[in-house]
KEMILUM-15213 format. One record per residue: x, y, z of N, C-alpha, C in turn; residue in one letter. Coordinates in steps of 0.1 Angstrom, whole numbers, padded with zeros to 4 digits, always signed. Example, Ala and Ser with C-alpha at 12.3 -4.5 7.8 and 13.67 -1.06 7.14 Angstrom:
<nodes>
+0132-0057+0078+0123-0045+0078+0132-0033+0078A+0128-0022+0071+0137-0011+0071+0129+0000+0079S
</nodes>
This chain:
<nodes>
+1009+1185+0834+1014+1192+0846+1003+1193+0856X+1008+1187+0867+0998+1190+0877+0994+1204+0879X+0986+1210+0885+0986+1226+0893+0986+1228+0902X+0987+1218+0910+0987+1219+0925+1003+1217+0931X+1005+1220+0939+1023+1220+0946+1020+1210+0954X+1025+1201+0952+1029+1186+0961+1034+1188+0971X+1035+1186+0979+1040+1190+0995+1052+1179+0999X+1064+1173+0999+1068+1161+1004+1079+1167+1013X+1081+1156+1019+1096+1155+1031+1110+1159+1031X+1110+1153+1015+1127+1156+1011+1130+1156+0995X+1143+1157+0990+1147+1159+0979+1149+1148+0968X+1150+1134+0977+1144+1121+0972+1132+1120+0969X+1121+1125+0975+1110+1124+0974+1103+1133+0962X+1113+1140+0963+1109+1153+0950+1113+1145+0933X+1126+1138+0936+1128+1132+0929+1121+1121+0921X+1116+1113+0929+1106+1103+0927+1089+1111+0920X+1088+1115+0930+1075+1123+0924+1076+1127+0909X+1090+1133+0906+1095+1142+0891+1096+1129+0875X+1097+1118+0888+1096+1106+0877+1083+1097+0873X+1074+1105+0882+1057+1101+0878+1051+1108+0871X+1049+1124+0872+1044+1129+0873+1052+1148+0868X+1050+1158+0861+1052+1169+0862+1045+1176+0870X+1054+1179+0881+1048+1187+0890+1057+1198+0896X+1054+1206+0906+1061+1213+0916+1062+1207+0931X+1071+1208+0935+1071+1202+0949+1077+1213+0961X+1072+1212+0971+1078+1219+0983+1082+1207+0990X+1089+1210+0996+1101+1202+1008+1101+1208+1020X+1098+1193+1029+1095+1202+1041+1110+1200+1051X+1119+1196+1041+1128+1190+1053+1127+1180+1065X+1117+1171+1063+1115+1160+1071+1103+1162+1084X+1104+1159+1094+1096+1165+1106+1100+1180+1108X+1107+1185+1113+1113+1196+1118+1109+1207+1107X+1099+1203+1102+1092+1216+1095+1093+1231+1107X+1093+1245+1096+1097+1254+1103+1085+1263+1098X+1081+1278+1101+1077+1284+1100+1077+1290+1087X+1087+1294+1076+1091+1300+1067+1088+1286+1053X+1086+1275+1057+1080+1263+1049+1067+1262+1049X+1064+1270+1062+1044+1265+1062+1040+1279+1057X+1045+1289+1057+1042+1302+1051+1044+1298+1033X+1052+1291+1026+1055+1292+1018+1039+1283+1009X+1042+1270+1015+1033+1257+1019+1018+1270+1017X+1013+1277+1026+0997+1285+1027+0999+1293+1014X+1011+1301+1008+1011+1308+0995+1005+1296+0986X+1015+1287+0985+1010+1276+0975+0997+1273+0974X+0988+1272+0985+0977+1266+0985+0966+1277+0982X+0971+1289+0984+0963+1302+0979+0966+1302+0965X+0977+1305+0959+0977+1306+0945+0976+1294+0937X+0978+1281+0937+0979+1270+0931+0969+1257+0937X+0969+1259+0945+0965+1248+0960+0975+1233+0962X+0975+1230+0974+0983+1217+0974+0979+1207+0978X+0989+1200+0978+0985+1180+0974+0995+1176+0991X+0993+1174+0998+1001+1164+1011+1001+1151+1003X+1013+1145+1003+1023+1132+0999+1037+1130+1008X+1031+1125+1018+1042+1125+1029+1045+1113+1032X+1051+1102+1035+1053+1091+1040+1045+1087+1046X+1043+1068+1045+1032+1063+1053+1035+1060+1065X+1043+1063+1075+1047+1062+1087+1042+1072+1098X+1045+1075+1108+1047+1077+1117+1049+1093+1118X+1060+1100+1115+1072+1111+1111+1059+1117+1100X+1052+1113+1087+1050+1117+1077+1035+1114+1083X+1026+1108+1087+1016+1115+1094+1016+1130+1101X+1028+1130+1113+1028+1141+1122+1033+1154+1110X+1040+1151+1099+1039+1165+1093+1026+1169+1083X+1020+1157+1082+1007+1161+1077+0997+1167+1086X+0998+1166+1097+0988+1169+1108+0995+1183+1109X+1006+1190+1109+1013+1199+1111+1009+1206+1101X+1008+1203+1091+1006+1216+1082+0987+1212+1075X+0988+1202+1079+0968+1208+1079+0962+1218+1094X+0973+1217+1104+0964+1226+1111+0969+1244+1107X+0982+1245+1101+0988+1255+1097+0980+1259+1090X+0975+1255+1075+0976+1255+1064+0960+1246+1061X+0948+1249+1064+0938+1240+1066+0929+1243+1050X+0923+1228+1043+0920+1226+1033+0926+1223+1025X+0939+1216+1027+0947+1209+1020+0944+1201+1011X+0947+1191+1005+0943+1183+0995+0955+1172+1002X+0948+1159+1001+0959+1149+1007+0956+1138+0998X+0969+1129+0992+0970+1121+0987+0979+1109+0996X+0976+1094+0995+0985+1083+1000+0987+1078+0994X+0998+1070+0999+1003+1060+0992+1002+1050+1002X+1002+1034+0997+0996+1024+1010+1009+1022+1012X+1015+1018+1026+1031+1010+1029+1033+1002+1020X+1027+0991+1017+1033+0980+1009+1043+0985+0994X+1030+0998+0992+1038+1002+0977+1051+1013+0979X+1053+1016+0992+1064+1024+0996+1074+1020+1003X+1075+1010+1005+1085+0999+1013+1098+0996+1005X+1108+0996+1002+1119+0988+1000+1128+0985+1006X+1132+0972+1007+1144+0966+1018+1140+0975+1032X+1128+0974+1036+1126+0978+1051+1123+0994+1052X+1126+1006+1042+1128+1013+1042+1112+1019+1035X+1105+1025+1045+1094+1033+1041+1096+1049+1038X+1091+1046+1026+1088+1064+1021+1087+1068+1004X+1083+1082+1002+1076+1083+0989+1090+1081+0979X+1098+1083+0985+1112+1078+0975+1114+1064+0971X+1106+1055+0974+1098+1040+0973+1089+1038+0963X+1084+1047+0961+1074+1043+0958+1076+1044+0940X+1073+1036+0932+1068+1033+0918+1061+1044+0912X+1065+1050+0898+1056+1064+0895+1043+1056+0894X+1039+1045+0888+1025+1039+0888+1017+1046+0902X+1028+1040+0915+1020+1043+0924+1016+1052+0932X+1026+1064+0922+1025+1077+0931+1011+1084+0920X+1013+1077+0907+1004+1087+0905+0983+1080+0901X+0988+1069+0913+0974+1063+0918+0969+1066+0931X+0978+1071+0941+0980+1081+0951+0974+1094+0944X+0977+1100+0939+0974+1116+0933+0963+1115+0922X+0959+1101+0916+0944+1105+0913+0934+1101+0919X+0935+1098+0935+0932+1095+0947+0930+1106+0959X+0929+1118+0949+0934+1131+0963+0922+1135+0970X+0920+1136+0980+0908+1138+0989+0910+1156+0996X+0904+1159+0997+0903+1172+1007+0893+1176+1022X+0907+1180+1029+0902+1180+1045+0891+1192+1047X+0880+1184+1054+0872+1196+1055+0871+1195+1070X+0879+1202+1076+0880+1200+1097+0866+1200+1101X+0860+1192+1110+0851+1192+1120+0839+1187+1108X+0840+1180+1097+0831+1174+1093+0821+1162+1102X+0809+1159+1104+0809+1152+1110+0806+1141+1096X+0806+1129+1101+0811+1116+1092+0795+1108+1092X+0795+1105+1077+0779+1097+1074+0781+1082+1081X+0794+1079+1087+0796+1067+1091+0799+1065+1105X+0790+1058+1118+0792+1058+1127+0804+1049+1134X+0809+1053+1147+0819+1043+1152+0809+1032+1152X+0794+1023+1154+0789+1009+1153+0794+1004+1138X+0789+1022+1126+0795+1006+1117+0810+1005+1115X+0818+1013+1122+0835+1003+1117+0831+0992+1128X+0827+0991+1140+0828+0979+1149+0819+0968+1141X+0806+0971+1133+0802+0961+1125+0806+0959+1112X+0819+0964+1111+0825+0962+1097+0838+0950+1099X+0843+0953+1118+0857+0947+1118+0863+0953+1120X+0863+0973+1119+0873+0977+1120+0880+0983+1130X+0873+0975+1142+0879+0979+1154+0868+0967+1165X+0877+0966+1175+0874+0962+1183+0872+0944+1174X+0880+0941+1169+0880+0928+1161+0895+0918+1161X+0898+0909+1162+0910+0905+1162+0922+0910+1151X+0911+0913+1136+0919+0919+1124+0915+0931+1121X+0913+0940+1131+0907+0952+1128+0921+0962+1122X+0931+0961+1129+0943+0967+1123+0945+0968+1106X+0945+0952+1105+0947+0945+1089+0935+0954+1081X+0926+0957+1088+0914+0960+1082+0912+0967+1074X+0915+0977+1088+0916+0992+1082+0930+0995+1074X+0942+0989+1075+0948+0992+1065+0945+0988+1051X+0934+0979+1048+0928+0975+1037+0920+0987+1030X+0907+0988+1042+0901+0998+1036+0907+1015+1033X+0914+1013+1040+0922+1030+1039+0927+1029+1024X+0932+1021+1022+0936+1020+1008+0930+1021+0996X+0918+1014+0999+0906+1010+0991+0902+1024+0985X+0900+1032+1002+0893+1045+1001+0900+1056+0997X+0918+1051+0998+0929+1064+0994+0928+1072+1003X+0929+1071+1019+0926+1078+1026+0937+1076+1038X+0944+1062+1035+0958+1055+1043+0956+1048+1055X+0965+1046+1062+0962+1036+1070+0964+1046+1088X+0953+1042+1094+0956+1048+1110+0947+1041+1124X+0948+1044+1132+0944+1037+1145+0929+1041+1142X+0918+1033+1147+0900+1035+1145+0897+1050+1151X+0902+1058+1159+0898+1071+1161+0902+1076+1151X+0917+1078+1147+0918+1088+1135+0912+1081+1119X+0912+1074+1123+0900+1065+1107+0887+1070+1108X+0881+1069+1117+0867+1074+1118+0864+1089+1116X+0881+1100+1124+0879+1114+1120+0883+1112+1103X+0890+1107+1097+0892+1105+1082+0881+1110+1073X+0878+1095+1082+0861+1094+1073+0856+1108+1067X+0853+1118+1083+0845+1128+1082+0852+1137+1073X+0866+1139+1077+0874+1148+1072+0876+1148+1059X+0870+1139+1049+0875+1136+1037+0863+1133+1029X+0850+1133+1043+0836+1133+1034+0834+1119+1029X+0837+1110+1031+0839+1095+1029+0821+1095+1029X+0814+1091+1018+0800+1087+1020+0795+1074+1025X+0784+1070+1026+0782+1056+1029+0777+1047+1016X+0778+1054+1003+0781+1046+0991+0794+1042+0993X+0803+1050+0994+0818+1047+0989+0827+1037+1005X+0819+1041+1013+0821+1035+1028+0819+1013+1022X+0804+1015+1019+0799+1001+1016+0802+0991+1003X+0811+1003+0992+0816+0997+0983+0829+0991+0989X+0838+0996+0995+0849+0997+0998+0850+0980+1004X+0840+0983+1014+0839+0971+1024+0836+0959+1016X+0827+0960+1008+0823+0950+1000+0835+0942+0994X+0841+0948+0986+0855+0948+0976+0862+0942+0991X+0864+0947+1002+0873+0942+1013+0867+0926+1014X+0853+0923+1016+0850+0911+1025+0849+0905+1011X+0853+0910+1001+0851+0897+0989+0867+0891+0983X+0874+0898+0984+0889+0894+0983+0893+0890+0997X+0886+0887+1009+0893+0882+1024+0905+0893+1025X+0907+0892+1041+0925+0898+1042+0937+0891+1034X+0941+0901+1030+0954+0896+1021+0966+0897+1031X+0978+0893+1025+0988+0893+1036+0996+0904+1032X+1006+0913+1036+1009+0925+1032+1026+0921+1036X
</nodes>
């Protein structure tokens, strides 16, 4: 049994999670998270603490950003798109218990306003920005790092936010420029 309360979107997603893993899940009801879910959401994380497992899109970013600023010191786990994708369709109700619960032995914790051992020169001397495959990149390395995929500003606040070191920064990259980009 996990001890922490998983945090996801919907009741599909609770589902899925239920077939990796014994846990508890809160439901945020999709975007349109309410007041009376992020209250419940901060009990959880006081008495148990919780896990963010929200979709790798778009929708399931902004409710993660929503209840880390509610609810700050969360614990966040990803899943990469590729392993949550079917028939077009992204989300943790996609995803394979393998890969939910490689996601969740992957869980990192936000520490706001960390500053980051890794400067914006080295993602530009990594590739990961300002490069023709810098997108592809960083969806590589986010993965790598279990930290997910996002545009080079919110990668670089990542970094900080999750304490990313410059061991685990230079392994990462290593493992990336030794396999080349893969195609996704």
């Amino acid at each position: 049994m996990i001890k922490e309360v998983i945090v996801v979107e919907g009741r599909d997603d609770t589902v899925a999670i239920k077939r990796a893993v014994e846990a508890d899940t809160i439901e945020t009801g999709g975007s349109a998270i309410n007041q009376h879910t992020l209250r419940r959401i901060a009990l959880a994380k006081e008495r148990r603490g919780v896990i963010i497992l929200t979709d790798p899109d778009h929708a399931g970013e902004r409710i993660r950003k929503i209840i880390d600023r509610h609810v700050p010191g969360c614990k966040h786990a990803f899943i990469p798109e590729e392993d949550a994708t079917r028939k077009g369709d992204i989300g943790v109700e996609n995803a394979s218990p393998e890969a939910i619960r490689r996601a969740l032995e992957r869980v990192h914790t936000s520490f706001e306003g960390r500053e980051s051992q890794i400067s914006m020169d080295d993602l530009i001397d990594a590739g990961l920005t300002v490069h023709p495959d810098a997108a592809q990149r960083r969806m590589q390395m986010g993965n790598l790092l279990g930290i997910g995929y996002c545009n080079s500003k919110q990668f670089y606040k990542r970094l900080g936010m999750f304490q990313i070191t410059r061991e685990e920064f230079a392994a990462a990259l290593a493992k990336l420029d030794e396999g080349g980009l893969e195609s996704s």
